[in-house]
C-alpha positions in Angstrom: 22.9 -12.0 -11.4 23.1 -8.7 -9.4 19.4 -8.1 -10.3 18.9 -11.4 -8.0 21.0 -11.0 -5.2 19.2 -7.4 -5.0 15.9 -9.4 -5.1 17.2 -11.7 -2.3 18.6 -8.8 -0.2 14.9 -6.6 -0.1 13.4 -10.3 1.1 15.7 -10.6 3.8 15.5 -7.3 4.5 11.7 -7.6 5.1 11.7 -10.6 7.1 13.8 -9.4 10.2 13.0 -6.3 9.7 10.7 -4.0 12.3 8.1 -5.5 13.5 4.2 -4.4 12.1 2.9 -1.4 14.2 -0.4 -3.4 14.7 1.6 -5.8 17.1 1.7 -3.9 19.7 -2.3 -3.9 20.1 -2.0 -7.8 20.8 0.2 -6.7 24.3 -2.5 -5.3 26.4 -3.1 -1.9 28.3 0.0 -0.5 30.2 -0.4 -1.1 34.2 -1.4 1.7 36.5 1.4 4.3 37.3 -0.2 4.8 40.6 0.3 1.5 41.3 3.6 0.6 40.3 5.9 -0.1 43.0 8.9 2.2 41.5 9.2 4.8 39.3 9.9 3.9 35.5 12.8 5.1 33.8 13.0 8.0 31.8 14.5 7.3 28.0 18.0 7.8 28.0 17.4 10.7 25.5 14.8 12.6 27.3 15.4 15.9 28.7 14.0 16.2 32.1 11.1 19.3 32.5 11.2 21.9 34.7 8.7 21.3 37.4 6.9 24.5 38.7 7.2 25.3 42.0 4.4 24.7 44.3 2.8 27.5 46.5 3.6 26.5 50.9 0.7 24.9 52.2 -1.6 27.1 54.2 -0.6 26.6 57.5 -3.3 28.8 59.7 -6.6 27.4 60.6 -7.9 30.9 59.6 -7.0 29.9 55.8 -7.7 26.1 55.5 -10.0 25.9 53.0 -13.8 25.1 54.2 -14.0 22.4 51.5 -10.9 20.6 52.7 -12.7 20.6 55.9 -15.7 19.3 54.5 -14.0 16.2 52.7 -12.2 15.5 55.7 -16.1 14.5 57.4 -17.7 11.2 56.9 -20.6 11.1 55.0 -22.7 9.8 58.0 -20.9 12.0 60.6 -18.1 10.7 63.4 -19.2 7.8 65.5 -19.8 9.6 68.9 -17.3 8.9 71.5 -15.7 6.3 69.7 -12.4 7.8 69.0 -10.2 8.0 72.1 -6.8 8.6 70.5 -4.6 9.3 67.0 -2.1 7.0 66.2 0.4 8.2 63.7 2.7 6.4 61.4 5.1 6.0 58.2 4.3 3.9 55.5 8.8 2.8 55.2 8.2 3.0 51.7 8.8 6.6 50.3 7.2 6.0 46.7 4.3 4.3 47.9 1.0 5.6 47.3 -2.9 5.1 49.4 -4.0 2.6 46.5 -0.2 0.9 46.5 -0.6 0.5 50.3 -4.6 -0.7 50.2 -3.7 -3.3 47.5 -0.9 -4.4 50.0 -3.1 -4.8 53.0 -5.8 -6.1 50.7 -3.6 -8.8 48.7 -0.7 -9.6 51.1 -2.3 -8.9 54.4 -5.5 -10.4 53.5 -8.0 -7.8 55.5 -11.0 -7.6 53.5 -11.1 -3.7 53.8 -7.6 -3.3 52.4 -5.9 0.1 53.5 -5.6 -0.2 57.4 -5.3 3.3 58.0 -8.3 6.0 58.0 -5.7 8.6 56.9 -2.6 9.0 54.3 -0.5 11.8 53.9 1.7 12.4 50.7 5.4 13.3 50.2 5.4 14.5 47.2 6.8 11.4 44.7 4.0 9.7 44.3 1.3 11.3 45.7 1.2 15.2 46.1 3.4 16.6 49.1 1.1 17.2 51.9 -2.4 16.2 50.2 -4.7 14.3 53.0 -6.1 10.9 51.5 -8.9 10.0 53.6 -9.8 6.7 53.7 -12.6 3.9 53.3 -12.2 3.1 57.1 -12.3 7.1 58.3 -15.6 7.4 56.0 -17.1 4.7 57.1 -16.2 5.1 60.7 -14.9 1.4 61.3 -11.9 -0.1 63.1 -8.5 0.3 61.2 -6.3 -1.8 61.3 -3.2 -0.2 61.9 -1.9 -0.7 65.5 -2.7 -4.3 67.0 -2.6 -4.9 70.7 -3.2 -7.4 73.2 -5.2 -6.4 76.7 -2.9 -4.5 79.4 -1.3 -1.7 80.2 -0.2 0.6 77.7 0.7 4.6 78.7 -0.3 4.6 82.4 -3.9 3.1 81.5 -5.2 -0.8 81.1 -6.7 -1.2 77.9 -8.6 -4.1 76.4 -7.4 -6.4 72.8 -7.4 -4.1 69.8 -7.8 -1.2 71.7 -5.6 1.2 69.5 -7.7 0.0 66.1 -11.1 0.2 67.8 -10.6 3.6 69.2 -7.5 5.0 67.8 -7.8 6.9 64.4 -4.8 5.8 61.7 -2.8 8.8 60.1 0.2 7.4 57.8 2.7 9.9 56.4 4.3 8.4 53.5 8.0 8.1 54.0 10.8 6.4 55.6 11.5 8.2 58.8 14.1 5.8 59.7 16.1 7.4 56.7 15.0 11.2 56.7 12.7 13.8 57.9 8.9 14.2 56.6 8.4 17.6 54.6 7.6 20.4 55.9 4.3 20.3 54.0 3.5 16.7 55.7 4.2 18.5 58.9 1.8 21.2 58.0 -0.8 19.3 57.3 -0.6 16.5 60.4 -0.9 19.3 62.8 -3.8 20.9 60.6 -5.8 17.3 60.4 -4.5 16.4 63.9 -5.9 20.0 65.3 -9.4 19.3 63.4 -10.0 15.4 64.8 -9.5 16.5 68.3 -11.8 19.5 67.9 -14.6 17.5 66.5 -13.8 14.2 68.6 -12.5 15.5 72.0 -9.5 14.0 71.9 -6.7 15.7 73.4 -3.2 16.4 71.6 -1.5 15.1 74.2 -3.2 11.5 73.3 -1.5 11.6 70.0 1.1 8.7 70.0 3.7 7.2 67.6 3.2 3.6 67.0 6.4 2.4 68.7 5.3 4.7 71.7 2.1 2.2 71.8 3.8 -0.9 71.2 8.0 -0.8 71.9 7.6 -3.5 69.1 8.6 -1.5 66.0 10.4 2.0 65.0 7.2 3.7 63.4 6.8 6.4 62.2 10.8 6.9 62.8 13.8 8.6 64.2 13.5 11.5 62.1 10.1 12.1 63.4 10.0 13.9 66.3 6.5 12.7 68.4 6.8 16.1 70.8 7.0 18.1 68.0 4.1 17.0 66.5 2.0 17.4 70.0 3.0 20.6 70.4 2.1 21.7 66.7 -1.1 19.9 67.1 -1.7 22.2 70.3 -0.9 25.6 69.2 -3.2 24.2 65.6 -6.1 23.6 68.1 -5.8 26.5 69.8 -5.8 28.9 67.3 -8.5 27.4 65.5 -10.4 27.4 68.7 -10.1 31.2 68.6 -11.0 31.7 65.4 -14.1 29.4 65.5 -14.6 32.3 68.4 -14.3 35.2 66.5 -16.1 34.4 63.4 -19.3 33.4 65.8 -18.7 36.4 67.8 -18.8 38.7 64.4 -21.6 37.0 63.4 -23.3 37.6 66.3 -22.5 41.7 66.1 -23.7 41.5 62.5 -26.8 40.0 63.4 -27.4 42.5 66.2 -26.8 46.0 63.8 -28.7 44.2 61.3 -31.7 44.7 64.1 
């Protein structure tokens, strides 16, 4: 008798039991951790890792690296005087990421060319803290579609519909600046991209905006993002990079002449 309630035990055991290690094949591949929405949560067990500090950003012209520059360059080169001013925003989402945000203006927004903005900057939770993202639109040197306007007068001037996207260049810091400051490497590297677009297009510092300075319809790019602050640092960038681009063609030019 025991011998038979042991046998019924071991079957009962095996039917609800774990199930078969083959099952989880039938559930399909994971979904993209770029692309989630939010962060997944750690096992309840797991014991966070140290995470190795990172070394500042370069800051100088003199040091930014020439392949940074170089990626930063559309294949086909700028469109020649198209680009009249930079408009810079935050994406209110401080875990989103270029491909979250291009499948939201691609699936939700419904433009055809997805991401609206030419550049993204990271924060650092999703996407490395102060790595430039250029985008589809900046290498292709088409309109965004990141600050929509009717005709009239915006900052002293009269400007015709869709002026800002036709001729303004899109940079969007991820972050909510409603809530708290960008990092400093964001900051670092706005001024450093900012400094580089208006020596290659003409474009003045001082016609670097904030979207709510465009449009008084919306908060972008935030309180804690100080608009002056970023003119200035984009003035004292293009400056010294200015005199650097000086000196290394001056020394080049003495080299040349004691080669003779």
């Amino acid at each position: 008798m025991q011998r038979i309630a042991l046998g019924l035990a071991v079957v009962l055991l095996v039917a609800v039991g774990c199930a078969p290690a083959t099952r989880s094949t039938r559930l399909g591949p994971l979904p993209d951790p770029v692309m989630a929405t939010r962060m997944p949560r750690p096992p309840v067990a797991a014991v966070p890792r140290p995470v190795p500090a990172r070394p500042p950003i370069a800051v100088s012209p003199e040091t930014l690296p020439e392949r940074l520059e170089r990626s930063w360059l559309p294949p086909g080169g700028m469109a020649r005087g198209r680009w009249k001013t930079i408009i810079v925003h935050h994406s209110a989402a401080p875990q989103a990421t270029p491909q979250s945000m291009h499948e939201y203006h691609l699936k939700q927004r419904g433009w055809d060319k997805g991401l609206g903005y030419h550049f993204v900057i990271g924060n650092g939770q999703k996407y490395p803290d102060g790595e430039v993202y250029v985008g589809p639109r900046w290498r292709q040197q088409v309109t965004g579609a990141h600050c929509k306007s009717k005709s009239g007068r915006y900052l002293g001037k009269w400007r015709p519909d869709n002026y800002f996207n036709d001729h303004g260049i899109g940079i969007c810091l991820i972050g909510n600046f409603e809530q708290s400051a960008p990092t400093r490497r964001q900051l670092a590297a706005l001024s450093q991209l900012v400094a580089f677009l208006c020596d290659h297009t003409g474009i003045s510092p001082n016609d670097v905006y904030g979207h709510g300075e465009v449009t008084n319809k919306t908060l972008c790019p935030g309180r804690y993002m100080s608009m002056g602050s970023v003119r200035r640092a984009a003035n004292v960038a293009l400056v010294q990079r200015r005199r650097d681009t000086q000196l290394s063609a001056t020394g080049s030019d003495s080299a040349t002449i004691m080669a003779r």
